[in-house]
C-alpha positions in Angstrom: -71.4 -24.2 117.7 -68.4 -24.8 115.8 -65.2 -23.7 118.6 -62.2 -22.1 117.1 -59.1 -23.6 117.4 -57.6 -21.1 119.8 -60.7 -21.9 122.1 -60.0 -25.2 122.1 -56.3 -24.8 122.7 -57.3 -22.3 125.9 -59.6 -25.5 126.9 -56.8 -28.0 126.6 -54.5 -26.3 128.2 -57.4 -25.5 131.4 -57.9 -29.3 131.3 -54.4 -30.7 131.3 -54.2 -28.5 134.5 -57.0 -29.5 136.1 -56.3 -33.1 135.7 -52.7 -32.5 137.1 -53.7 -30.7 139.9 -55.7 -33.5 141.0 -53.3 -35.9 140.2 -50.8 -34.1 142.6 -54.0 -33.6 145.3 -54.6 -37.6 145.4 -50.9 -38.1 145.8 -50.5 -35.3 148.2 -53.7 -36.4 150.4 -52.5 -40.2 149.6 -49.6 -40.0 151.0 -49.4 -37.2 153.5 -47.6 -33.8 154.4 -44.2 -35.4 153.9 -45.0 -36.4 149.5 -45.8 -32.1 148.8 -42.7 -32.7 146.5 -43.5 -35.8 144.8 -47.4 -34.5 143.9 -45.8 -31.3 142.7 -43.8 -33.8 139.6 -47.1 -35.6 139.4 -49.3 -32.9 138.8 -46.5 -31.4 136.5 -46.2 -34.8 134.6 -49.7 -35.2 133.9 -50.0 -32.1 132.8 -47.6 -32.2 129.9 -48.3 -35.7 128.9 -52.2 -34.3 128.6 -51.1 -31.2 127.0 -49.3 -33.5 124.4 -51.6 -35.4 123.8 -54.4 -33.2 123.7 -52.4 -30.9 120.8 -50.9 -33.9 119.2 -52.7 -33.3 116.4 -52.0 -29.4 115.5 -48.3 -30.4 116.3 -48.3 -33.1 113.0 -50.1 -30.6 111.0 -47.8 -28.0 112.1 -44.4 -30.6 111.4 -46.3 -31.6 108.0 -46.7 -28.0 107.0 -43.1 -27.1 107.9 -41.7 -30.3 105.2 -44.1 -28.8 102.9 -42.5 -25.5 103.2 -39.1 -27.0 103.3 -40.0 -29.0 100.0 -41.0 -25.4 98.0 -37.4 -24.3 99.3 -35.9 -26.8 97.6 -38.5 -26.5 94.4 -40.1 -29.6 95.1 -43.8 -28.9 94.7 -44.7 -32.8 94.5 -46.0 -33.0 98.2 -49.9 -32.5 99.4 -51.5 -32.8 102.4 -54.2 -34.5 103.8 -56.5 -33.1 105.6 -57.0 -33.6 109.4 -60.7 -32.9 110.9 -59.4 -29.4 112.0 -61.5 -26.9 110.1 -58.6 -23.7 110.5 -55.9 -26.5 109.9 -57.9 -27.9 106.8 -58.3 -24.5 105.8 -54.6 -23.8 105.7 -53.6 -27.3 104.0 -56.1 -26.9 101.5 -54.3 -23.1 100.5 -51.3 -25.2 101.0 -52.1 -27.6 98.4 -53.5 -24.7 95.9 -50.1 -23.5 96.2 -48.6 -26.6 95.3 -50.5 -27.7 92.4 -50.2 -23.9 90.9 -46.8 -23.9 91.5 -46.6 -27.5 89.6 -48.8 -25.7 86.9 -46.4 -23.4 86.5 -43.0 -24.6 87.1 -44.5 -27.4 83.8 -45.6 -24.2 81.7 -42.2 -22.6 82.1 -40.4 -25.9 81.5 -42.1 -26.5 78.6 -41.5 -23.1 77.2 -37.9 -23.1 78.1 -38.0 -26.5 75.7 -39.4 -24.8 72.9 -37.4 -21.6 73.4 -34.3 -23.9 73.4 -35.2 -25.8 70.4 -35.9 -22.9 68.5 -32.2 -21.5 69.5 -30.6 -24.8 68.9 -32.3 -24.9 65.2 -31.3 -21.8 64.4 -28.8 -21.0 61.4 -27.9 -17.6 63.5 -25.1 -17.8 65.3 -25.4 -17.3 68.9 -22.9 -17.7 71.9 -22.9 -17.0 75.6 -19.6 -16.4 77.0 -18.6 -14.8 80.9 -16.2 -12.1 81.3 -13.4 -14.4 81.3 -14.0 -15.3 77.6 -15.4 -18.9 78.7 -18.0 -20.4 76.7 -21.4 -20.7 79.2 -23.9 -21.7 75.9 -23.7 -21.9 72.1 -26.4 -23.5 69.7 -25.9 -25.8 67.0 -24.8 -23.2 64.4 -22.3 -22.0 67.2 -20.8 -25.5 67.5 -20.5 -25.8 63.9 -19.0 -23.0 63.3 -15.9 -23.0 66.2 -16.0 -27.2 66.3 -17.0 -28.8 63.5 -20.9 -30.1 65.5 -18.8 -30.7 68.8 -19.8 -29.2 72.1 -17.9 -26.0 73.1 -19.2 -25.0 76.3 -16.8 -24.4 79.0 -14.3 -23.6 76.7 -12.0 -20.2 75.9 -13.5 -18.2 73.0 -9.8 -17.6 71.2 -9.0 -20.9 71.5 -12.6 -21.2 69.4 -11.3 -18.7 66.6 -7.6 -19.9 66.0 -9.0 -21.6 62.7 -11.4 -19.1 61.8 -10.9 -16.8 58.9 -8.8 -13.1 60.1 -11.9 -11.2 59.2 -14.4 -13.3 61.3 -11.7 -13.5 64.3 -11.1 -9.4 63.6 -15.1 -9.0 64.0 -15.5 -11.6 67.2 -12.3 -10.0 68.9 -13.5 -6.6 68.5 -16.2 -4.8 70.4 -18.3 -3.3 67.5 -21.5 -4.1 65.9 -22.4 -4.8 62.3 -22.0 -5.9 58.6 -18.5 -7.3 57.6 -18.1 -9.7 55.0 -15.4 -12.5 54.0 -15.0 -15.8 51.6 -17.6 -18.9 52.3 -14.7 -21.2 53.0 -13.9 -20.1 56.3 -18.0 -20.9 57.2 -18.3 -24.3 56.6 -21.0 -25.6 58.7 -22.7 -22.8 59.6 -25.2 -22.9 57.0 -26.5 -26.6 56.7 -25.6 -26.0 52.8 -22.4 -24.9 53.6 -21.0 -28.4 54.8 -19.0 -28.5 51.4 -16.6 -26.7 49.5 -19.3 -26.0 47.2 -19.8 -22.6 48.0 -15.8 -21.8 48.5 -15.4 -18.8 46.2 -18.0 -16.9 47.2 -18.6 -13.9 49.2 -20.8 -13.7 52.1 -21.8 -11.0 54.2 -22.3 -11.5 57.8 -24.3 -9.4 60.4 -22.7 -9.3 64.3 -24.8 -7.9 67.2 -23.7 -7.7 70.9 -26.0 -7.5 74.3 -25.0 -8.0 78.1 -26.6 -9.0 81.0 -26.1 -10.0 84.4 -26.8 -13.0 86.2 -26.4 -14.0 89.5 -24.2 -11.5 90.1 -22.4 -12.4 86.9 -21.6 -10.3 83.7 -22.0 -12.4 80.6 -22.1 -11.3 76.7 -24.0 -12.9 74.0 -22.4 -12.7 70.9 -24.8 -13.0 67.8 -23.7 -13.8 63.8 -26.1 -13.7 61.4 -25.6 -14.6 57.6 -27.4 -12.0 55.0 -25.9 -14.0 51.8 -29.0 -15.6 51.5 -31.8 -12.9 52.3 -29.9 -10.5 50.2 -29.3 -12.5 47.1 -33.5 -13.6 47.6 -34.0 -9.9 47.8 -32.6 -9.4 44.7 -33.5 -12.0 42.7 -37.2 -10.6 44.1 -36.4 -7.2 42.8 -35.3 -8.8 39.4 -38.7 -10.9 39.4 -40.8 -8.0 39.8 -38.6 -6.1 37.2 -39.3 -8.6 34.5 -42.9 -9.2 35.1 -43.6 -5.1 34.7 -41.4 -5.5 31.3 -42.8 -8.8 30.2 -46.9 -6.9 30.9 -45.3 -3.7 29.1 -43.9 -5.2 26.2 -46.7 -8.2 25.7 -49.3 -5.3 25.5 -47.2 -3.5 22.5 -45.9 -6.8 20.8 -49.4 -8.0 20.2 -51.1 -5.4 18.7 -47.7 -5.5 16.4 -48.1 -8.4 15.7 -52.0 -8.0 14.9 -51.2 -5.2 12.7 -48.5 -7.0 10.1 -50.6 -10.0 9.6 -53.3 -7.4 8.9 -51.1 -5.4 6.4 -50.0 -8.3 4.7 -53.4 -9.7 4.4 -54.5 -6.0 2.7 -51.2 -5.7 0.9 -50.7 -9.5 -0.7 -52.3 -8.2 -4.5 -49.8 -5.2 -4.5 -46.9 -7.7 -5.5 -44.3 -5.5 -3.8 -41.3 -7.2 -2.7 -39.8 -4.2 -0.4 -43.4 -3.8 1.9 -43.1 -8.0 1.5 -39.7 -7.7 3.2 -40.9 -5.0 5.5 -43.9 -7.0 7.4 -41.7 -10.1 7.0 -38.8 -8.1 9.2 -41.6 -6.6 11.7 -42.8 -10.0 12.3 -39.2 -12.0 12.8 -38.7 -9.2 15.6 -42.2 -9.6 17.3 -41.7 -13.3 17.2 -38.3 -13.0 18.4 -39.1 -10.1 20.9 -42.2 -12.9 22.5 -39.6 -15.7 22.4 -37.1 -13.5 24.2 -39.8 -12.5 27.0 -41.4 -15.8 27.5 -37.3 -16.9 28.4 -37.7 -14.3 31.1 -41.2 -15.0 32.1 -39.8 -18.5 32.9 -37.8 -17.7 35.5 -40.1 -14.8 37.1 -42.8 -17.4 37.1 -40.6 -20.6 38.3 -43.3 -23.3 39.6 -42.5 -24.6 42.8 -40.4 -27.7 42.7 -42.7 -31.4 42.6 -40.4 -33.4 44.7 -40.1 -37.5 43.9 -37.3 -39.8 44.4 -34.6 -39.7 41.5 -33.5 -42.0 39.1 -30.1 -41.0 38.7 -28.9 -43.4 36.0 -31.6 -42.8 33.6 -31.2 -38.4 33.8 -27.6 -39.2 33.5 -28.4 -41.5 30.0 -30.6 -38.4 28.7 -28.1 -36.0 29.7 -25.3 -37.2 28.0 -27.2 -38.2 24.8 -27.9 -33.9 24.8 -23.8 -32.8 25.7 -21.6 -35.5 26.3 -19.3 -36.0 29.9 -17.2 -38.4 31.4 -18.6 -39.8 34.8 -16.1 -39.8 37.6 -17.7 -41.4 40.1 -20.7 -43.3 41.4 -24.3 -42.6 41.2 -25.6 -41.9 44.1 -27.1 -44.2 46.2 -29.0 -42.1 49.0 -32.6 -41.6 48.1 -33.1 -38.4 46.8 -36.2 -36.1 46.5 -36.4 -33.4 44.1 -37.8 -32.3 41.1 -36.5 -34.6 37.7 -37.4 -32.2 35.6 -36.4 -28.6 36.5 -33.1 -30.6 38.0 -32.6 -32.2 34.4 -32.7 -28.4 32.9 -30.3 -27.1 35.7 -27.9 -29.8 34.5 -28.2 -29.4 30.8 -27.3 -25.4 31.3 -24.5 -26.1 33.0 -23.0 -28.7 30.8 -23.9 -26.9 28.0 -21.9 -23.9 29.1 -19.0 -26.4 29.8 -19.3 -27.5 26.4 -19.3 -23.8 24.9 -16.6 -22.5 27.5 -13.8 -23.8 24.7 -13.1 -27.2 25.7 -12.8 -30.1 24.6 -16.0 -32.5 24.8 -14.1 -35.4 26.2 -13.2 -33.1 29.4 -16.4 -32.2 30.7 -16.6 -34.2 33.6 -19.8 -35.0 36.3 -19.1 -36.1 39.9 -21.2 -37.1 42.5 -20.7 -36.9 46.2 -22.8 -38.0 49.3 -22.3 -36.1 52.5 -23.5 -36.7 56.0 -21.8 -34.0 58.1 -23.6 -31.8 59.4 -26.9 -32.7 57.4 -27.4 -34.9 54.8 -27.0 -33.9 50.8 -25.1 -34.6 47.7 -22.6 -32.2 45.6 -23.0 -32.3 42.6 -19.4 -31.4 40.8 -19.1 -30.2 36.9 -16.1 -29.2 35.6 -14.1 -28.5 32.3 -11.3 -27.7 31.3 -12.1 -24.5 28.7 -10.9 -20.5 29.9 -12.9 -20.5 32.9 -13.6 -17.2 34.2 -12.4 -13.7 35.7 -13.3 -12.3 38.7 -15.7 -9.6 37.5 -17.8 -12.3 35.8 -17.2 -14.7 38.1 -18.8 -12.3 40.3 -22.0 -11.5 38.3 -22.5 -15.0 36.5 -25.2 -16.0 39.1 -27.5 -12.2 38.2 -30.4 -12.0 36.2 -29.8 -10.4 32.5 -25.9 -10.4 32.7 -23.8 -12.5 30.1 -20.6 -12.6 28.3 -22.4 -14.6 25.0 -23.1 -12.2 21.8 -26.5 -13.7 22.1 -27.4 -14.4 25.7 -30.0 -13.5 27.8 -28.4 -14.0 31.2 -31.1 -16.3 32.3 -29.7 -19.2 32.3 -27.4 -19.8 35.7 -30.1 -17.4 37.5 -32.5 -20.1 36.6 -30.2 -22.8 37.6 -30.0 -20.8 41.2 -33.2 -20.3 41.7 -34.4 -23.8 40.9 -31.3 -24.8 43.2 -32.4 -22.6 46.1 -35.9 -23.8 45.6 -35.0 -27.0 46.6 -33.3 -25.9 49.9 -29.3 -26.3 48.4 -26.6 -23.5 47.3 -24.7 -23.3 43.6 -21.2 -21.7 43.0 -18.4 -21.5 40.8 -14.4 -21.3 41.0 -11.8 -21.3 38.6 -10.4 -24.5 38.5 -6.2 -24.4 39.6 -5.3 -26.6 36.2 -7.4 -24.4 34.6 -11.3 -24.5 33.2 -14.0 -23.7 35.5 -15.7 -26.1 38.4 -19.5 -25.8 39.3 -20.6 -27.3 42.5 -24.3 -27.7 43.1 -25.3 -28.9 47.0 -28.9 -30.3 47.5 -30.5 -31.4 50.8 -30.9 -34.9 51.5 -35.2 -35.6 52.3 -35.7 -39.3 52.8 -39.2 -41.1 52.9 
């Protein structure tokens, strides 16, 4: 019969008693009437020291238990215990020890989820800072640090010293207390966007979102501050729209320019013994138009349908021979010398638009120029640079240059620099235009670096 452990604690306790009272008798019968006093310590002597050492063992699993408690205090759910003969003590370490290890279990699952949560946050291109009521920076991602200190940790620093150098409008939007859209030139966002490291993107426009929450912790009010940029989304929303536009035109039109088409050869083949030179002139008119009319939708069908880019490395001196045997330029710096992935040949017809609209802007051949430029702050890429020195452009067009179907040419189609962003974009970088100060216009193309 298995005794329970407060049974055996009753029986210890009866035992150490009985062997101390007998103790105290020997010395007491020993020794005589005069000793009562010194059997009295005996018998209480022997009876703690057998009482010790009789519960020595519940007292070290009792003290064992107590570190292990004191270790989950202080988070440390490293320690087990062993066990120590004792069914009801063996029973408590072993829930002891299921406590640890799921404790371990899950302090490792939320640690590991914290890392991924973080990384996300850190990889972000939304904006997103933590600051306490004082205005003192508790947490900022990467896109945070980029934005207030060029890639340099912020934390633990004041939020207006942060925006001194910041465009008014973005400072106006962080200072205040409201939410939503406000927009403001790209030059004041360097960094932000990993395509926005150069001035290549320093004219244009971009539309931010800002979104504010609070919470406390540990007794603490903090605000998180969020900036998001919508340039991007709302410009591949468009270009979307456009797409879908052109390929319900493109079906529409293909299904009344063939039959056309079907019908002159048809009336010419019926009419060809009537020798009359006016129904000659007639089918000859209908079918410049059809073939004109396909040509013309095929130009759009191209960029609706733009294959997705076939990255390799780049050979950048034999493009830049083929380019300038098509439009001339003077080369004002180096080739590049960073491997480069990308795609030769919808690059090569990015490059021959653009230097061909240098070429028909009204300058001179000799100043259309092509720079290169390798960056490595905050990612990896090259700027691409080409510039003339012809009437550039106003601000309306300058505006719309970049959307589908608009163009100032008496026979353009307003493809052509949609194209060139859309291949750009499909590669990961960013195109824009200025006016240049000494006149003529500049074009700046940014691409991601992608080694291997």
């Amino acid at each position: 019969m298995m005794l329970s452990l407060r049974t055996k604690l009753l029986f210890s306790n009866m035992l150490s008693c009985l062997l101390g009272a007998i103790s105290g008798a020997l010395v007491w019968l020993t020794l005589g009437d005069g000793t009562l006093w010194l059997a009295t310590i005996v018998m209480l002597a022997v009876c703690y020291f057998c009482s010790m050492w009789l519960t020595r063992r519940l007292s070290e699993s009792l003290q064992a238990l107590e570190i292990g408690l004191l270790n989950f205090k202080d988070n440390d759910f490293s320690v087990s215990l062993h066990p120590y003969g004792e069914p009801q003590l063996d029973a408590l370490v072993s829930l002891y020890n299921q406590a640890s290890a799921k404790l371990r279990s899950e302090r490792q699952f939320i640690y590991q989820r914290e890392l991924m949560l973080d990384k996300v946050i850190q990889n972000s291109p939304n904006v997103m800072l933590l600051i306490d009521d004082s205005q003192r920076v508790i947490y900022a991602n990467g896109a945070a640090r980029h934005l207030f200190n060029q890639g340099v940790k912020v934390e633990g620093m004041l939020l207006p010293d942060l925006v001194v150098m910041l465009p008014d409008t973005l400072k106006a939007a962080l200072s205040s207390e409201q939410e939503g859209l406000f927009s403001m030139g790209g030059s004041g966002v360097d960094g932000v966007d990993s395509h926005s490291n150069t001035d290549a993107d320093s004219s244009d426009v971009e539309t931010w979102h800002i979104s504010r929450g609070r919470f406390t912790q540990n007794n603490q009010q903090h605000h998180l501050i969020l900036l998001k940029q919508l340039t991007k989304e709302l410009n591949r929303q468009e270009v979307a729209v456009w797409k879908k536009v052109i390929r319900i035109i493109s079906h529409e039109l293909n299904n009344s320019v063939a039959p056309i088409a079907s019908m002159v050869n048809s009336g010419k083949f019926l009419t060809q013994h009537l020798d009359d030179s006016k129904l000659q002139l007639i089918f000859d008119t209908i079918e410049n138009r059809t073939t004109h009319l396909s040509q013309f939708i095929s130009h759009y069908a191209q960029f609706a349908k733009l294959p997705l880019p076939q990255k390799t490395l780049i050979d950048w001196a034999k493009m830049t021979q083929q380019l300038a045997q098509q439009y001339p330029f003077k080369l004002l710096s180096p080739l590049p010398t960073m491997p480069i992935k990308l795609d030769a040949v919808q690059l090569e017809q990015v490059f021959i638009n653009l230097l061909k609209n240098a070429h028909e802007s009204g300058a001179e051949a000799d100043t259309v120029s092509l720079m290169f430029e390798e960056v490595t702050h905050p990612v990896n890429g090259l700027l691409v640079k080409i510039e003339d020195q012809g009437s550039g452009m106003s601000t309306e067009v300058l505006s719309q240059a970049l959307l589908p179907f608009y163009s100032t040419k008496q026979s353009g189609t307003g493809i052509g620099l949609p194209l060139c962003r859309e291949i750009i974009e499909a590669h990961g970088g960013r195109i824009s235009m200025q006016n240049r100060v000494e006149g003529g216009l500049s074009v700046k193309v940014w691409l991601p670096v992608q080694q291997g």
